[in-house]
N, C-alpha and C positions, 0 to 999 in steps of 0.2 A: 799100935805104933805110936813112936813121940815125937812131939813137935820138932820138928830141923831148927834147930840155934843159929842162923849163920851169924856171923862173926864179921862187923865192918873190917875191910884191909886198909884202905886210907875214902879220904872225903876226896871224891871228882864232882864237878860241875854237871857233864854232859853222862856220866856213868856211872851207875852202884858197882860197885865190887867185894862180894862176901866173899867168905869160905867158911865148910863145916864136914866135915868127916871124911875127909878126902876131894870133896869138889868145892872147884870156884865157879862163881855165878857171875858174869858180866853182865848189864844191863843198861840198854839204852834210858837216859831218863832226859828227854826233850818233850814231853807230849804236846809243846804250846806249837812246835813247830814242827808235831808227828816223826816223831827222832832222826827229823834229816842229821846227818854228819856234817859234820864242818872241819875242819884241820885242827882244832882242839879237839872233839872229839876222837879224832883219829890219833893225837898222840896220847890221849886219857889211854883207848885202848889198849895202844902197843905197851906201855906199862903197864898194864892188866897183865895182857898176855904174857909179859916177858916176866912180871914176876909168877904167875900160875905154871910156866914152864921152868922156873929154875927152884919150884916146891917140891922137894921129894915127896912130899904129902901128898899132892895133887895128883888124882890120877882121869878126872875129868874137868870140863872145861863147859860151863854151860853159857849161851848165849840167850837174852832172852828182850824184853821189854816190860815197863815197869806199869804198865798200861795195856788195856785190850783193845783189840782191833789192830791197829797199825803196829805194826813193827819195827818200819823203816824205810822211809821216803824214797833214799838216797841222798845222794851228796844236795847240798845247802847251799845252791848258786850264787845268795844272796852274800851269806859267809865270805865266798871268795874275790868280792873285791867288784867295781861295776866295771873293770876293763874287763872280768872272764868271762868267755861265753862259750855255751857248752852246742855242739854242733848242730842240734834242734832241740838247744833247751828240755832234752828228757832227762831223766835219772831211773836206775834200776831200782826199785827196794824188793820188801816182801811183805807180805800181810798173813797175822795171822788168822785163825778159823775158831777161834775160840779164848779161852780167858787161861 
């Protein structure tokens, strides 16, 4: 089998975004602060997304992290300003189980 080429689509701050033979690959890239989201992050993604869905190419979509172990905290409280406060201060993420 040969090495997968992805192909940068534009430079994000908070996300990589490749493509190579049909799939694009989002990826969280925070690890200083375990890829919580923050509202740039969120609008990096939606332009992910929005351009891997108007790809005729694209026939997947992978989400992933550019780092093991943590995936994604959740939302980035600090990001949103010190008047926001989240109901008991938790956040959803996921973690992953391997590399």
């Amino acid at each position: 089998m040969s090495e997968i080429k992805w192909i940068k689509v534009k430079d994000f701050e908070d996300i990589t975004y490749n493509k190579c033979n049909g799939v694009a690959r989002i990826a969280f890239n925070r690890p200083n602060v375990r890829n919580a989201f923050r509202p740039k992050t969120t609008k990096e993604l939606y332009e992910a997304f929005y351009d891997a869905q108007e790809d005729t190419n694209i026939g997947v979509v992978s989400g992933s992290a550019l780092t093991t172990g943590c995936y994604n905290t959740g939302v980035g409280w600090k990001s949103l300003g010190s008047n926001t406060t989240a109901s008991n201060n938790t956040a959803v993420g996921f973690c992953s189980l391997g590399s």
